[in-house]
N, C-alpha and C positions, 0 to 999 in steps of 0.2 A: 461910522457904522456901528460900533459897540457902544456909544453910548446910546444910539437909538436904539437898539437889539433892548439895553438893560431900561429903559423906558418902556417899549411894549409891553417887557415882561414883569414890570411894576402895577399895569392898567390891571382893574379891577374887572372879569368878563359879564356880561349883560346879563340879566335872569331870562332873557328868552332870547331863542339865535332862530334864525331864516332858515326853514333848511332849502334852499338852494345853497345858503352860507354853510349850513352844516356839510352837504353833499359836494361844495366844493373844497371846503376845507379835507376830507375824506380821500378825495381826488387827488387833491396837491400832495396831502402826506405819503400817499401810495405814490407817486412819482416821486419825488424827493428821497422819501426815503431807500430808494435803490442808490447804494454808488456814484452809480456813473454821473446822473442829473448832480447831484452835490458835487462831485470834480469836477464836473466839466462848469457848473457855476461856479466854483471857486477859482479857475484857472482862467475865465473867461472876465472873472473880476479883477485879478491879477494883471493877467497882460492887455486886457483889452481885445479890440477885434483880432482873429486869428484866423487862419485859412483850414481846413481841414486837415491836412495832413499837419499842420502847426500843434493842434488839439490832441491828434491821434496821438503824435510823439510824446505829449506831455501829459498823459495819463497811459501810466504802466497798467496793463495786463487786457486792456480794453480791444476788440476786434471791432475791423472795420464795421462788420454788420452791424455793434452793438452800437457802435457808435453814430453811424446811419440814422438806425431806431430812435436811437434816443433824442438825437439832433432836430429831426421829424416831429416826434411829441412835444420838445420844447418849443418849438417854432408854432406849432398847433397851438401851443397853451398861451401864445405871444411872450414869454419869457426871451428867446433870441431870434434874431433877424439874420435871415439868409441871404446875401450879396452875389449872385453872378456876373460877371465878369467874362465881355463878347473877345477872349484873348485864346489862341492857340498857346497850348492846352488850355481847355477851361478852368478859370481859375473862382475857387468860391469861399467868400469869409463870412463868419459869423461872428454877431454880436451883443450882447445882452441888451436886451430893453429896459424901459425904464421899471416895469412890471419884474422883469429879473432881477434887475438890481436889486429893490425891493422886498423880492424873495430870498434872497443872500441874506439882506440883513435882518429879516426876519427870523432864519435859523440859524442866524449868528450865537442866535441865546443857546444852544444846543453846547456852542462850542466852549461858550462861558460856563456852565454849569456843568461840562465836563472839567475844564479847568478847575472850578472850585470844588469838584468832587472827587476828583481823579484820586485822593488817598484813600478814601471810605472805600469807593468804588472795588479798589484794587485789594481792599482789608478786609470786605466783606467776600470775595473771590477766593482769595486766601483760606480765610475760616471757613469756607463753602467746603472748598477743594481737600483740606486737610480732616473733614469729620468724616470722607470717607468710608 
């Protein structure tokens, strides 16, 4: 996945873009860029399918609602697939698509260019925080 993350972000961008492609890209960043959508795709890329209360546990500070919400939008977006399950209690897993996947490693590069910045980053916060 990171070597294809560092591949996309090699590609040279188009001199003209679609805006349905702009209006989606728009769209996607505003969802993603919350939290919750990046945890629960990161955790979702890690373990694989997981039941809801599986998810909830594995992302600290998240409420059922929020998690609800956001499970609902990504499933709208077809990034995860919602499984129910005809079992007393109802039982329901979810799963990243292939579209999810996809979008993981597409802001994988996020997590690379924090890595490779993480010192500047933290030296330019520094000199911010100390002029005071």
């Amino acid at each position: 996945m990171v070597a294809r993350a560092r591949a996309i972000a090699e590609t040279t961008p188009p001199d003209t873009v679609d805006p349905k492609v702009e209006a989606l890209v728009t769209q996607l960043i505003g969802r993603v860029a919350d939290k919750w959508t990046m945890l629960i795709l990161e955790l979702l890329e890690e373990q694989g399918e997981l039941r809801f209360t599986q998810i909830f546990r594995g992302i600290d500070g998240i409420s059922q609602k929020m998690l609800t919400q956001t499970l609902r939008q990504m499933e709208r977006d077809g990034l995860v697939t919602r499984t129910v399950h005809a079992v007393v209690p109802p039982r329901v897993d979810y799963r990243l698509t292939h579209l999810g996947n996809s979008l993981g490693a597409a802001f994988c590069g996020v997590w690379l260019w924090a890595e490779e910045h993480l010192n500047e980053v933290e030296a330019a916060r520094t000199a911010f925080d100390t002029r005071g």
